[in-house]
N, C-alpha and C positions, 0 to 999 in steps of 0.2 A: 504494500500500500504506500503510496507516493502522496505527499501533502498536496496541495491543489496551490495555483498560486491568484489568491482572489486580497492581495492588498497587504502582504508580507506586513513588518510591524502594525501598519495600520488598521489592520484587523483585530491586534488584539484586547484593545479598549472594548471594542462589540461585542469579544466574547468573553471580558470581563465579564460586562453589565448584564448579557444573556442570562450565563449560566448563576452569577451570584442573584438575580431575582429568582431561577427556579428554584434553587436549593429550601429557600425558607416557604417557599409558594405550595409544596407539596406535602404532602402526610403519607406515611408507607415508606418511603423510600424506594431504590431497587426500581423494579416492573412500574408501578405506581408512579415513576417521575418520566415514561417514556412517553406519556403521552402529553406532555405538558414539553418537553422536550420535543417533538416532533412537530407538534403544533409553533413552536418557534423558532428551529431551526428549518425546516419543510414550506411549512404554510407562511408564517409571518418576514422572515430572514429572505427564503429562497435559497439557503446555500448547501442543500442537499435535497434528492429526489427521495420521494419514496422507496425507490430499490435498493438505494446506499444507506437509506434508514436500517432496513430489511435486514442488509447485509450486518448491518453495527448491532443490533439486538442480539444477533447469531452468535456473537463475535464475542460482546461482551456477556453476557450469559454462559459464554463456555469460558473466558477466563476467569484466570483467579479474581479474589477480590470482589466488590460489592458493584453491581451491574451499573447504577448510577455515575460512579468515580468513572467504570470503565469505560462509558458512553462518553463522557466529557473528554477521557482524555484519546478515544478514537473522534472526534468529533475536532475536539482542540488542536490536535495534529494533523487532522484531512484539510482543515484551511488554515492554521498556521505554522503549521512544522513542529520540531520540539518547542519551544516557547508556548505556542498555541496549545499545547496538551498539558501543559506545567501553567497556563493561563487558567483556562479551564477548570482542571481538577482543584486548583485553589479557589477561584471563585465558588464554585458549586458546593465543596467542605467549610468555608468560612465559617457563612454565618451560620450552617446546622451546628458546627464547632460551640459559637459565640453561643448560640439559642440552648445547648442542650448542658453546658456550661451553670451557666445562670439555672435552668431546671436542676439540674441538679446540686445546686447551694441552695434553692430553694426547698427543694426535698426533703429536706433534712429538717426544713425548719417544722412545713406543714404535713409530712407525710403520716401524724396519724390524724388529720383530719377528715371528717366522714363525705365531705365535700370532695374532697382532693380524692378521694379513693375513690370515688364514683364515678367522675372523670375520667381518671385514666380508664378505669371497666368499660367505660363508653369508648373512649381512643382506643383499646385496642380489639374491638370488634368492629368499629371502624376498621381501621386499619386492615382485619381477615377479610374483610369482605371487598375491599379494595385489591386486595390481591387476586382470590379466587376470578375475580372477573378478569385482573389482566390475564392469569392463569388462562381463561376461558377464549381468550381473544387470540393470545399468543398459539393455543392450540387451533383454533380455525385456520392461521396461518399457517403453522406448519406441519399439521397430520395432513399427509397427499394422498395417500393410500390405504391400504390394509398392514404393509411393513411400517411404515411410520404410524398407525394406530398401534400396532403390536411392541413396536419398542418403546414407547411411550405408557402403555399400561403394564411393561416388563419392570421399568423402570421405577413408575409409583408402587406395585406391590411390593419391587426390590426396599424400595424410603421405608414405605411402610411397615412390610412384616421382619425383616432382615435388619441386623448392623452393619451392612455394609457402609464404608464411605463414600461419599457425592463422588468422589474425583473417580472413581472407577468409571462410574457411571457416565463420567462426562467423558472419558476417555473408551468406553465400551460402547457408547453410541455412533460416531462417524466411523467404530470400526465396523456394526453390524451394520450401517448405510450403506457403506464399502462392499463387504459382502455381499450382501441382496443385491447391488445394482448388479456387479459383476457375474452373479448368477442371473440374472436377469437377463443381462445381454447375449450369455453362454443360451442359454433357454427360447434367446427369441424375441422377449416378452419386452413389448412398449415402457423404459425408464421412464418415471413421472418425478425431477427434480425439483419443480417450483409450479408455482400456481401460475394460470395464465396471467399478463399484466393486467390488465382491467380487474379479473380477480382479487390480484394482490394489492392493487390499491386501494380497492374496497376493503380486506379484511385488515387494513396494516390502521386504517381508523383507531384506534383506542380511547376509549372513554376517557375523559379530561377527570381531573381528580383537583381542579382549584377548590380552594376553601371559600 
């Protein structure tokens, strides 16, 4: 992946102020900030398509670390180089840094109050239900088939009933991809890699999550 060259230093004042408004704009984290993220990089900005969105969920979702950092700093870097990706991932940690700072000296003060614990109860069902839905979206997107449904419900049984750890799993998926295609093509049988365009514009939509 090659930075794009859309206004070298001068870009990255934009994507200060970008990505430091979503950071505190969003609840969830992760999945939860890709649609606030896309809606202003995509829609508002213009400085990525929809497919390069596509591409960057994929991307950061399989590496390490917290998907939000890692959208900022493939995002940071596709229009301004390394600077842009070190622009980014500090603007977008700031102020959750600063926000969650301060909650937490406040914590201490009121945390056995009946108020303040009801709250949070509220925030973080909030919060599951904000995910499962990106959960639900991200799957539209990328279950193609019958193989990509089957590795996908291999995977959740694996979380769910097994100790296994995630990095297997992220490491054991593009390799059963691998396979199937390659038997696939051995076979004959029509490879299905991506959703037609129009499709995937449609499903790449994600519910806004502003407060």
């Amino acid at each position: 992946m090659r930075p794009q060259s859309n206004g070298g230093l001068g870009m990255l004042p934009q994507l200060f102020a970008v990505f430091f408004k979503i950071g505190p704009s969003t609840f969830g984290g992760g999945y939860a900030m890709i649609a606030t993220i896309e809606r202003e990089i995509v829609h508002k900005k213009k400085w990525m398509d929809t497919e390069e969105m596509s591409d960057m969920v994929s991307i950061a979702g399989s590496a390490p670390g917290g998907v939000a950092v890692n959208s900022a700093a493939y995002i940071g870097y596709r229009l301004g180089g390394i600077l842009g990706a070190v622009t980014a991932v500090t603007a977008i940690t700031l102020p959750t840094f600063a926000i969650v700072f301060a909650l937490s000296f406040f914590s201490v003060l009121f945390k056995e109050n009946p108020k303040v614990e009801a709250a949070l109860k509220g925030v973080h069902a909030s919060v599951i239900a904000l995910m499962i839905v990106a959960a639900l979206r991200m799957a539209k997107s990328s279950i193609l088939d019958a193989a990509t449904l089957v590795i996908a419900a291999a995977a959740v049984g694996l979380l769910l009933f097994t100790k296994i750890h995630p990095v297997y799993l992220i490491l054991g998926g593009p390799a059963a991809g691998m396979l199937i295609v390659l038997l696939k093509r051995k076979l004959g049988i029509k490879v299905r890699t991506e959703k037609p365009a129009a499709e995937e514009e449609q499903e790449l939509q994600f519910p806004e999550y502003y407060i």
